[in-house]
C-alpha positions as CSV (number, residue, x, y, z in Angstrom):
1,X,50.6,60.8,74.3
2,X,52.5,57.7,73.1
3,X,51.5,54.3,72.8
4,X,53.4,52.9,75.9
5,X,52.0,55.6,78.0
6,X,48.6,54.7,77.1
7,X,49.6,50.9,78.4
8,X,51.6,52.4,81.7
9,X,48.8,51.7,84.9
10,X,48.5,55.3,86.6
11,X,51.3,56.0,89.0
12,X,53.6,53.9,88.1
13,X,55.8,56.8,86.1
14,X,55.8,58.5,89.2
15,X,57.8,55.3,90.8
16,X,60.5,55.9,88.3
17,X,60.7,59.8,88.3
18,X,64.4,60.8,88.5
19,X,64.9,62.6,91.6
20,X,67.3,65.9,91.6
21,X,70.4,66.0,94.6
22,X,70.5,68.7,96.6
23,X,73.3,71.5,94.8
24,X,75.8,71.4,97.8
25,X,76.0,67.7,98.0
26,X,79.5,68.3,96.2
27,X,81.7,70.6,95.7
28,X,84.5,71.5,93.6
29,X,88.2,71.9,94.9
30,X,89.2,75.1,93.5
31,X,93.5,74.2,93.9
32,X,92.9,70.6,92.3
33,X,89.2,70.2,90.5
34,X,88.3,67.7,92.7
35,X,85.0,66.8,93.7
36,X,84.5,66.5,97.2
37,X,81.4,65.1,99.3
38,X,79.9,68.0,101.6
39,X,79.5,65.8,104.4
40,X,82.8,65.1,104.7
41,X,84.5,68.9,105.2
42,X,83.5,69.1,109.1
43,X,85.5,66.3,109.7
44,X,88.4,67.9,107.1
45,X,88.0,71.8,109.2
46,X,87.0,72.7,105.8
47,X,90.1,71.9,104.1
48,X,89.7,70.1,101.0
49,X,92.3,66.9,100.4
50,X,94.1,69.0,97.9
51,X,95.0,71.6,101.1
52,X,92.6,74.3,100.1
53,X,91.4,76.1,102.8
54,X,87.5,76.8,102.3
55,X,86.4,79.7,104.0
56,X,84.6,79.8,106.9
57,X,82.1,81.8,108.3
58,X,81.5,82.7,111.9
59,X,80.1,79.7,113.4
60,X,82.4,77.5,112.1
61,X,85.9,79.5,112.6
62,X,85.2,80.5,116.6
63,X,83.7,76.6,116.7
64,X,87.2,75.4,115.1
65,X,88.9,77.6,117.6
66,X,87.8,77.5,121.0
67,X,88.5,74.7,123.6
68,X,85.5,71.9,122.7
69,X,83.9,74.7,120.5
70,X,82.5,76.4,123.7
71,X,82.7,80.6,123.7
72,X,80.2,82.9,124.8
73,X,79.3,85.7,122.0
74,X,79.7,89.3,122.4
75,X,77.0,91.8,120.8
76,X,78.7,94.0,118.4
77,X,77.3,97.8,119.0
78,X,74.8,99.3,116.5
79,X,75.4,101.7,114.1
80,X,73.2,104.0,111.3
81,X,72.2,101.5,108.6
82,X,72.7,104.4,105.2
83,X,74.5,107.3,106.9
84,X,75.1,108.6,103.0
85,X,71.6,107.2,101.7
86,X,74.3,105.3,99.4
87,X,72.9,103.9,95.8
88,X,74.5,102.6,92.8
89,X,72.1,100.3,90.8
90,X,70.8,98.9,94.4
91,X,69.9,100.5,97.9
92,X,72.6,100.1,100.5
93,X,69.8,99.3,102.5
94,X,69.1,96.3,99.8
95,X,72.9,95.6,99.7
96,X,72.3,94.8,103.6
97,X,69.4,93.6,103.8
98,X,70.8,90.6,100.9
99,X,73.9,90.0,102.7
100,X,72.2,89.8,106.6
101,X,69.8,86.8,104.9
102,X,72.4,85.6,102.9
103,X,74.7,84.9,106.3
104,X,72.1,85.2,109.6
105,X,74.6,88.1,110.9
106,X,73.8,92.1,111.5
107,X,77.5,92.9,109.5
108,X,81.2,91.3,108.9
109,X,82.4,91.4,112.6
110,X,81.7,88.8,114.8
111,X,83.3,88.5,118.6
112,X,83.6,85.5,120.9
113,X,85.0,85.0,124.4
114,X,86.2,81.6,125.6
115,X,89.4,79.3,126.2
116,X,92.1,78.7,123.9
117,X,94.4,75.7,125.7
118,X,92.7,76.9,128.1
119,X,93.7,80.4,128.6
120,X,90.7,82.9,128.2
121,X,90.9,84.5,125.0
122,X,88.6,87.4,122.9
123,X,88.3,86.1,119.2
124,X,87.3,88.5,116.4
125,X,86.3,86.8,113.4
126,X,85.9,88.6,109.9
127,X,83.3,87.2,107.9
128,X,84.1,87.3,104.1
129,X,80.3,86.5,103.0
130,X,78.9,89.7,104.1
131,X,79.9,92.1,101.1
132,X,83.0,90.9,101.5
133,X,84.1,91.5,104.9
134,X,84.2,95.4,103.9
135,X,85.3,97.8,106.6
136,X,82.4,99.9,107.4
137,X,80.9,101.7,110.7
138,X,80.2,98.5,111.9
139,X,83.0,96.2,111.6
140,X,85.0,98.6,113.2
141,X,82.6,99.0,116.1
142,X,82.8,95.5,116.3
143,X,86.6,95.1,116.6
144,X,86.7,98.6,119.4
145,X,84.5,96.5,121.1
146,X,86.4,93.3,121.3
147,X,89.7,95.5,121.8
148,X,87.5,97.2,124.4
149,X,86.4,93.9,126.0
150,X,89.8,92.7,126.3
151,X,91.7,95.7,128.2
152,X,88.3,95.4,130.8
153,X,88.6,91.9,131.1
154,X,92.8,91.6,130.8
155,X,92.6,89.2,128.2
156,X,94.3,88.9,125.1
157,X,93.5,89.1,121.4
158,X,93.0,87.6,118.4
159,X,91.6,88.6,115.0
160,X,91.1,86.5,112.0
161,X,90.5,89.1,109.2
162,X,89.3,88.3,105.9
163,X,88.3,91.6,103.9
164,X,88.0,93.0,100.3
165,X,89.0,96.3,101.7
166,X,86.6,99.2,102.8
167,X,83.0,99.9,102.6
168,X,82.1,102.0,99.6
169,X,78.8,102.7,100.2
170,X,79.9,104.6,103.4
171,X,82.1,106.5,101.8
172,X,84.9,108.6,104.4
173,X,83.3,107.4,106.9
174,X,84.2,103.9,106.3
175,X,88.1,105.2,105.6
176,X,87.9,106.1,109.5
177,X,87.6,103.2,110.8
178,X,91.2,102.3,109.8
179,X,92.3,105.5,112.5
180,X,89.9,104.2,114.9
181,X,91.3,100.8,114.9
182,X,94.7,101.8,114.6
183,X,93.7,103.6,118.3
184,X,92.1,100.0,119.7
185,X,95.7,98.3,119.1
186,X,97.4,100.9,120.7
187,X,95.3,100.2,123.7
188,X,95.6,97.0,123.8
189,X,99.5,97.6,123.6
190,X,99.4,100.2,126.6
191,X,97.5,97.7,128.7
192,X,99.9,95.1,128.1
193,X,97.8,92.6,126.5
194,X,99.2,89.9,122.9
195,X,97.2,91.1,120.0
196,X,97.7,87.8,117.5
197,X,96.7,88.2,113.7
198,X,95.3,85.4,111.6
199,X,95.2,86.9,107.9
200,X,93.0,84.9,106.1
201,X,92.0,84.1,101.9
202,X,91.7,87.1,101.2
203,X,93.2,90.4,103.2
204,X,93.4,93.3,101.2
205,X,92.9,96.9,100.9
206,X,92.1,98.9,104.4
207,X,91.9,96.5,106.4
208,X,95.6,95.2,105.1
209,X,96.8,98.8,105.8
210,X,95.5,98.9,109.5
211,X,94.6,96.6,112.1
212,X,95.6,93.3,109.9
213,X,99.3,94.0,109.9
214,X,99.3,95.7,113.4
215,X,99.8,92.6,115.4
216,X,102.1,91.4,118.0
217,X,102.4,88.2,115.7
218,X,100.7,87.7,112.4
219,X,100.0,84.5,111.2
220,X,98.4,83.3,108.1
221,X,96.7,80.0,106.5
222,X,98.0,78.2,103.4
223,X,97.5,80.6,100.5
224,X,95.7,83.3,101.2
225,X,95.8,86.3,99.7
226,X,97.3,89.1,101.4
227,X,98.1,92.4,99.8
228,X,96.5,96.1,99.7
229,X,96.0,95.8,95.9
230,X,95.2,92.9,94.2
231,X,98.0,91.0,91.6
232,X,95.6,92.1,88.9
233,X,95.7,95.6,89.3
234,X,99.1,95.4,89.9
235,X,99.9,93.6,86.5
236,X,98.0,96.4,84.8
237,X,99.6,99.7,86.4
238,X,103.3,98.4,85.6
239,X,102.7,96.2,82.7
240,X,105.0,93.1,83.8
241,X,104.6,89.7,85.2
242,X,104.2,89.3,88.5
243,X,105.9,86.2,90.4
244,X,104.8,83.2,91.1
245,X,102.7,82.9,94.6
246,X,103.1,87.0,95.0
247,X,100.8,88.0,97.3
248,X,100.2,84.8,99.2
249,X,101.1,83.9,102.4
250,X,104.1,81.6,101.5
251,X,105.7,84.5,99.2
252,X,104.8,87.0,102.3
253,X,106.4,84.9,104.9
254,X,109.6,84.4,102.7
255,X,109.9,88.4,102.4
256,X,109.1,88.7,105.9
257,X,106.0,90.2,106.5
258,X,104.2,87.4,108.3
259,X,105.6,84.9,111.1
260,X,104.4,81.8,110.2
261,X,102.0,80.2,107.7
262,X,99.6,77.5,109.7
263,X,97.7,75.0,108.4
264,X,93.7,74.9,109.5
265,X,94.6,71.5,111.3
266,X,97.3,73.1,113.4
267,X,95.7,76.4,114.2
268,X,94.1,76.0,117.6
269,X,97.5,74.6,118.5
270,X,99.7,76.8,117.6
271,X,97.5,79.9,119.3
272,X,97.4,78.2,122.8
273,X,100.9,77.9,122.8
274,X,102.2,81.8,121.7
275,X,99.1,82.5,124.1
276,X,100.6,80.6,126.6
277,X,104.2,82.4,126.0
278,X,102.7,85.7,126.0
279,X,100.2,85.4,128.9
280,X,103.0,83.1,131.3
281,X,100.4,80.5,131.3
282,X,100.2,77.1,130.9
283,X,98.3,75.8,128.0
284,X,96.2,72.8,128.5
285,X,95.6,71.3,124.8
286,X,93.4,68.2,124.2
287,X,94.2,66.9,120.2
288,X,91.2,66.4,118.5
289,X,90.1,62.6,118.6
């Protein structure tokens, strides 16, 4: 104890203590370094000033994407939690159990139903949080189900995907799913019905090499990363440089692979009106105020 503190009256200190911000008041553009207030990304759709896309989870991609944010979920079917009784140096069980408090949802796949410029539309959105949007038993129930849902219902289709390939932890059984999904476009072909693609940062492995370059029209957002193996691995098995932007949705759309690379602000938009092409509709689109 110091001399001043001695002379400090009781409680005073406490009037002074430096309080600690919360640790997602800011954060940090990843394209530019720039800090950027928290508060402000609803209003930006996530996009940081710098045009970096943030991803999005769930909530906030079908919010962002329906007419007024208004959709009505669809339960994605259950399926055997450890089929394998899968561990590494954790449970899959514990893998799960982490990644379903981490994000509030049962797995990666999550479907909504409501209007896009008005024309009712089944949204599939991959969430990238949970273990990395891998392709196991459940995500591919979940997308069946919303192919399922829109052959019963005659609507059309669209999937945003964001994966970092198949499920490990499930083993062949997780490889499967890419067949099974493969089957759930065809349907939707036979019945007649637009099945749009939204590849978002990133799209690679399994899910790349089935039901994320199946669509009728694939779009993308500003620099994601779409490929079935990454640039690093690449880099490594032929020992050269790669090009600049290889493997992002600029280069891809260049060499033809996607249709059209569509900024976050624009998204909504652009959807109603290739839905509204597709369907013979007429969109009805309200811009944002």
């Amino acid at each position: 104890m110091n001399w001043i503190t001695k002379l400090t009256p009781p409680g005073v200190k406490n009037i002074f203590t430096k309080k600690d911000s919360p640790d997602n008041l800011w954060i940090k553009c990843p394209k530019s370094g720039e800090m950027v207030f928290s508060a402000d990304l609803p209003g930006l759709l996530h996009v940081t000033p710098a045009g970096h896309h943030l991803r999005l989870g769930p909530e906030m991609r079908l919010g962002y994407t329906f007419d007024d944010g208004v959709y009505t979920e669809v339960e994605v079917p259950q399926v055997a939690k450890d089929p394998l009784k899968f561990k590494d140096d954790k449970k899959y069980t514990d893998r799960l159990k982490a990644a379903r408090t981490k994000t509030g949802d049962d797995d990666a796949m999550s479907i909504g139903v409501g209007k896009i410029g008005g024309i009712e539309t089944v949204v599939l959105v991959q969430n990238f949080a949970f273990m990395g949007g891998s392709l196991g038993m459940a995500a591919g129930e979940g997308f069946i189900k919303a192919a399922e849902y829109a052959v019963a219902h005659k609507l059309p289709m669209v999937a945003f995907t964001a994966a970092g390939g198949a499920r490990m932890q499930e083993g062949a059984l997780s490889l499967m799913q890419m067949p099974r999904t493969t089957i759930a476009v065809q349907e939707l072909r036979e019945a007649g019905l637009p099945y749009i693609v939204v590849l978002c940062d990133p799209t690679t492995g399994g899910v790349t090499a089935s039901y994320a370059m199946l669509g009728d029209i694939h779009l993308a957002e500003p620099g994601a990363l779409i490929c079935f193996a990454g640039p690093r691995v690449i880099e490594e098995t032929i020992r050269e440089k790669l090009p600049e932007g290889f493997q992002r949705a600029e280069f891809l759309k260049e060499k033809g692979m996607i249709d059209q690379v569509v900024h976050r602000n624009d998204m909504r938009k652009t959807l109603s009106d290739i839905l509204a092409v597709l369907m013979q509709k007429d969109a009805v689109y309200a811009e944002a105020e």
